[in-house]
N, C-alpha and C positions, 0 to 999 in steps of 0.2 A: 439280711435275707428275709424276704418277706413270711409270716407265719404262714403254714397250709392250712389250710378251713377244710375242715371234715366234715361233710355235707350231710352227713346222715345225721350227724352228732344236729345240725344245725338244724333242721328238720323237726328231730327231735325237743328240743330246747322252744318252737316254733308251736309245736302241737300240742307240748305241756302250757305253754303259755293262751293256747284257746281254749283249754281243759280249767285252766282257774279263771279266767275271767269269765267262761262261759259257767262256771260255778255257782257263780255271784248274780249273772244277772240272766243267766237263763240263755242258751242255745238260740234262741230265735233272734234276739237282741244282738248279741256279737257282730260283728263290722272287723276287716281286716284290719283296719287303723286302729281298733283294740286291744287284736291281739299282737301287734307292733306294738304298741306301747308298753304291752304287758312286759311282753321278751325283751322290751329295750332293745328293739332294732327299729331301721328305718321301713315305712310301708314300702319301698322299691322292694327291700328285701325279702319281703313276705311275700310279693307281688313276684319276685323274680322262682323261688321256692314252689309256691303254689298256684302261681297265674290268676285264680279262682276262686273264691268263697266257697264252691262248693267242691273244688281238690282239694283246699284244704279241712272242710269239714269230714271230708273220707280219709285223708290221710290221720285226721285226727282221730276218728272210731278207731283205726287199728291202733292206735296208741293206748288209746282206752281200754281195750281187749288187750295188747299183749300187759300193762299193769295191772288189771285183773289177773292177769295166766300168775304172773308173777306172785300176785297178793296170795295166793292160793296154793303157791307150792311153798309158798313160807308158813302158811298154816299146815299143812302138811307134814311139812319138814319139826314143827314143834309137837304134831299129834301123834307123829311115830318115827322119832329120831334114832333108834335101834335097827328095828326090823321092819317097818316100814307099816304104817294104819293099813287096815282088812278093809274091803269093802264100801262097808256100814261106815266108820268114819271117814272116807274119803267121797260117799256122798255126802255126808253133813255136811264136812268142811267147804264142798263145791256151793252147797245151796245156801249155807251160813253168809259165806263170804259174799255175796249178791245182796246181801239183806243191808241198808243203809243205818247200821250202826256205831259209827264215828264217820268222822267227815271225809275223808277217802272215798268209805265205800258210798255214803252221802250221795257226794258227787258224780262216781258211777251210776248208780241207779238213775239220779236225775239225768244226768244228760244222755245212757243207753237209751231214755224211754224218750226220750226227747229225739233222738238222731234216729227212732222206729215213728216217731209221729211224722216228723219229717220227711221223712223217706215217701211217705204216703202220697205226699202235697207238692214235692220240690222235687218237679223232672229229671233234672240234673242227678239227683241222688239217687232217685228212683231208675235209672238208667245203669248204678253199679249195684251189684250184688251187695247187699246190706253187709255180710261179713265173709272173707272169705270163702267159710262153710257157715249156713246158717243153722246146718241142725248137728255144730260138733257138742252142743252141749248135751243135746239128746242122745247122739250115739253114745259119749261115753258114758251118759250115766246107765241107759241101757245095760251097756256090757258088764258094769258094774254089779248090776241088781244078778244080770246072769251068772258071773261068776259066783255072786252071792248063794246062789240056788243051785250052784253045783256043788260048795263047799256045803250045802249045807245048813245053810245060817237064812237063808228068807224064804219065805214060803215059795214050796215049787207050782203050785196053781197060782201065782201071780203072773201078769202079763205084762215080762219088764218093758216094753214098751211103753204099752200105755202107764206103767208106775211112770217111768222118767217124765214123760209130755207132762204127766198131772201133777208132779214135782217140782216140775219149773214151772209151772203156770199157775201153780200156788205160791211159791216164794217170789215170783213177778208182782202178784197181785198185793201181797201182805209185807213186799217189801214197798210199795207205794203207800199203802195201809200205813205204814211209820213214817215214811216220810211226809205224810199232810197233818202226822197227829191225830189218829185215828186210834193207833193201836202202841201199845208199848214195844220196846226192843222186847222183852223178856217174853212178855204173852205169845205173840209170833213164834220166839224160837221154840216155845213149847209147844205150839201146834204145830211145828212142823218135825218135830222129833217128837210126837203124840204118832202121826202118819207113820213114817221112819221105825216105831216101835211095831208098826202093823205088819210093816214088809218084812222086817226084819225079825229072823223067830227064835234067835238066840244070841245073846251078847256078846262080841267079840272076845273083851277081855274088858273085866271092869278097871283097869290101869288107864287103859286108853280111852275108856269112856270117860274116866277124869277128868285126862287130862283136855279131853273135848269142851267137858265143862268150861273148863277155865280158857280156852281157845276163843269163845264162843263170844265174849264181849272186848275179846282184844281189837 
């Protein structure tokens, strides 16, 4: 009886394999025939899957986004495995985990900012919405900073809006900053939990800021 081929699985398996070779030698480079070789499949295969270099450079962004979502509620899951991280460390661990410190997040960073360079230049991509939502990073940390300021804990004359945009548009920038070698992992993370100390006007639980600590270079 012939095996059934689970398509999504295959997909998958398809899009991780354009995430490590485009690792190595950079998103613009990539060629469907490398990332068939990468998968160890045949280019028909990739070809049958994606039609397109650039369906499958979209299908592989979402791939990249949902192993970010992932990366991120596993940092989560070890900053408040009881009752669950406040606020204050579930923005850190959002903007931390963006930040290219081991080769995971490395390669995140590089090729996000590579598939927003793109997008600019390559009609085809420019044609699909860069991410499903492109401002869910925004809204939730937003909400975040608000809940913050109802519990309590961040200054109520902050304008969580514009905190979030200026949150992510500093950890965009100083995560590049590490990645050329500009700036150390360490320096970065202290400037951006320098900001992080401004919003925030009371510390959650020194437990949790701990265990943040030690999150922070995993």
């Amino acid at each position: 009886m012939p095996k059934r081929v689970d398509h999504e699985e295959r997909r998958a398996q398809i899009a991780e394999a354009l995430i490590q070779v485009a690792g190595r030698r950079g998103l613009h480079a990539v060629g469907m025939r490398d990332v068939a070789a990468e998968a160890g499949v045949s280019l028909r295969l990739v070809q049958y899957y994606f039609e397109t270099k650039e369906k499958l450079l979209f299908y592989g962004l979402r791939h990249l986004t949902d192993r970010f979502t992932a990366r991120v509620g596993v940092r989560l899951a070890a900053a408040g495995p009881d009752l669950g991280p406040g606020p204050r460390i579930t923005v850190e661990e959002l903007l931390l985990a963006s930040l290219p410190t081991d080769q995971e997040s490395r390669t995140f960073h590089l090729l996000y900012s590579s598939y927003a360079i793109l997008s600019v230049t390559d009609e085809a991509l420019a044609a699909q919405p860069f991410i499903d939502n492109p401002d869910a990073a925004e809204h939730a940390l937003t909400g975040l900073l608000e809940q913050a300021q109802a519990s309590g804990v961040a200054d109520p004359g902050a304008d969580a809006r514009t905190e979030a945009m200026s949150l992510l548009a500093m950890a965009a920038t100083l995560g590049t900053s590490i990645l050329v070698g500009q700036r150390s992992s360490e320096s970065t993370i202290a400037v951006l939990r320098y900001h992080l100390d401004r919003i925030f006007t009371i510390a959650e639980t020194s437990e949790t800021s701990e265990t943040s600590e030690v999150s922070a270079c995993t």
